[in-house]
Structure formats: structure tokens, C-alpha cells
C-alpha positions as CSV (number, residue, x, y, z in Angstrom):
1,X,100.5,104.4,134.2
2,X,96.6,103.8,134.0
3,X,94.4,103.5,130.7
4,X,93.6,106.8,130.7
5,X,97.2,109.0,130.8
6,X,98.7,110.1,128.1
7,X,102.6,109.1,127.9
8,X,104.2,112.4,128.5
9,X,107.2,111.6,126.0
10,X,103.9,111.4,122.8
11,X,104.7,114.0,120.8
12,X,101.5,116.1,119.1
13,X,102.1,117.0,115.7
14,X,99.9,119.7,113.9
15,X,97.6,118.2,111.1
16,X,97.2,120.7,108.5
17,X,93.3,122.2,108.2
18,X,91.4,123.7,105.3
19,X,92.0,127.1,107.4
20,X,95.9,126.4,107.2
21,X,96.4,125.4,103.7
22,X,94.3,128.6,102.3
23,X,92.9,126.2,99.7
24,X,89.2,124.9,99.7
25,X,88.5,121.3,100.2
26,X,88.4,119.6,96.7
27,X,84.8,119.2,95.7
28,X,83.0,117.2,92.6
29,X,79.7,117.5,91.1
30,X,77.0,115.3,91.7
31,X,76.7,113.9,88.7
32,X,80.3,113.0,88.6
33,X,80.0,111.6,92.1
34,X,77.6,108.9,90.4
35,X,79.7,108.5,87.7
36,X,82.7,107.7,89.4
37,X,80.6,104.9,92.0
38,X,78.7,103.1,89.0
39,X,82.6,103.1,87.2
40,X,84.0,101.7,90.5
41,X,81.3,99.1,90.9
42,X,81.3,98.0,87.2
43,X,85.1,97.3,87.1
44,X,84.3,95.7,90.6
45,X,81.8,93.4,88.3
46,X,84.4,92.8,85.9
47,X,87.6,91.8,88.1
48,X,84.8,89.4,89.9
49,X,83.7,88.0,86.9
50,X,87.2,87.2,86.0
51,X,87.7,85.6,89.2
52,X,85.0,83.0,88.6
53,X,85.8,82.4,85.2
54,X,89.0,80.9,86.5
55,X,88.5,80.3,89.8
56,X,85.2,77.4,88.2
57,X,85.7,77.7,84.2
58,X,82.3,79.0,83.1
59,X,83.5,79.1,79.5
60,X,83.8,81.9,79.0
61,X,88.0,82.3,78.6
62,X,88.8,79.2,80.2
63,X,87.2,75.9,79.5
64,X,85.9,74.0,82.1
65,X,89.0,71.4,82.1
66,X,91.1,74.5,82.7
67,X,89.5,75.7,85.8
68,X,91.4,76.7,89.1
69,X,89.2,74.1,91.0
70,X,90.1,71.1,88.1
71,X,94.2,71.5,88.9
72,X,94.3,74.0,86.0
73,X,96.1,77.3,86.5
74,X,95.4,80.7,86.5
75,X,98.5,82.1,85.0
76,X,99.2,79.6,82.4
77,X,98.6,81.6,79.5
78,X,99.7,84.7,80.8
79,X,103.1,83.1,82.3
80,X,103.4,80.0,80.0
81,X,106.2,81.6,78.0
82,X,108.7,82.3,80.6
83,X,111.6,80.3,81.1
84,X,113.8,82.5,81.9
85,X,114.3,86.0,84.3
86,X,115.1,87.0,87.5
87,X,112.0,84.9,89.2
């Protein structure tokens, strides 16, 4: 079989089309387009900035002595508590 052929045991199924379905393709203003990207990229902005904060302690939430880079760990305060559990 060459590059080119198409197995013959492929089977082709039928993807559903706007002209199927009878429905129109969902559509947003846009102004609510924009909303939605600047939302995206600010909690993009936020998760980062949380990264860094640990990841190099900026001071921010975790001190410098705390950072991921120093030996300190991200999920000590979050996971500190738990001694016991299925994990």
C-alpha cells in the first residue's frame, strides 16, 4: 500500500453540519467577544503571577525563604494539614 491509498477497511462517518442539525451556529456579540479575551488573559495574568510568587518568593504570599527555588514548597500551606487519607 503506497502513501497515497486509502485503507479500504477506514470507515467514513458522517460529521453533523449546520445544514443537518437545523440550528444556526452559536454566535456572540462583539463586545462580548472582547470581554471574554481580556477575562481569559487577566486570569492568565493572575495564575502566572501566582506561579512566580512561589516558583522565586517575591513577597508577596510567600516570603522569600519560602520560595520553590530556596527548598520551600509550594503546597505547604495548602497541604500542611493532612496526615491522613487515601493519598
Amino acid at each position: 500500500m503506497s502513501i497515497k491509498e486509502t485503507p479500504t477497511t477506514a470507515k467514513r462517518v458522517p460529521v453533523p453540519t449546520v445544514a443537518d442539525t437545523g440550528t444556526p451556529p452559536a454566535t456572540i456579540s462583539p463586545t462580548a467577544a472582547k470581554l471574554l479575551a481580556l477575562t481569559r488573559v487577566g486570569l492568565g495574568f493572575i495564575f502566572a503571577w501566582a506561579f512566580l510568587d512561589k516558583m522565586f518568593g517575591l513577597g508577596y504570599a510567600t516570603p522569600e525563604q519560602g520560595a520553590w527555588i530556596n527548598g520551600g514548597s509550594p503546597t505547604k500551606g495548602f497541604l500542611g494539614g493532612v496526615d491522613h487519607g487515601p493519598f
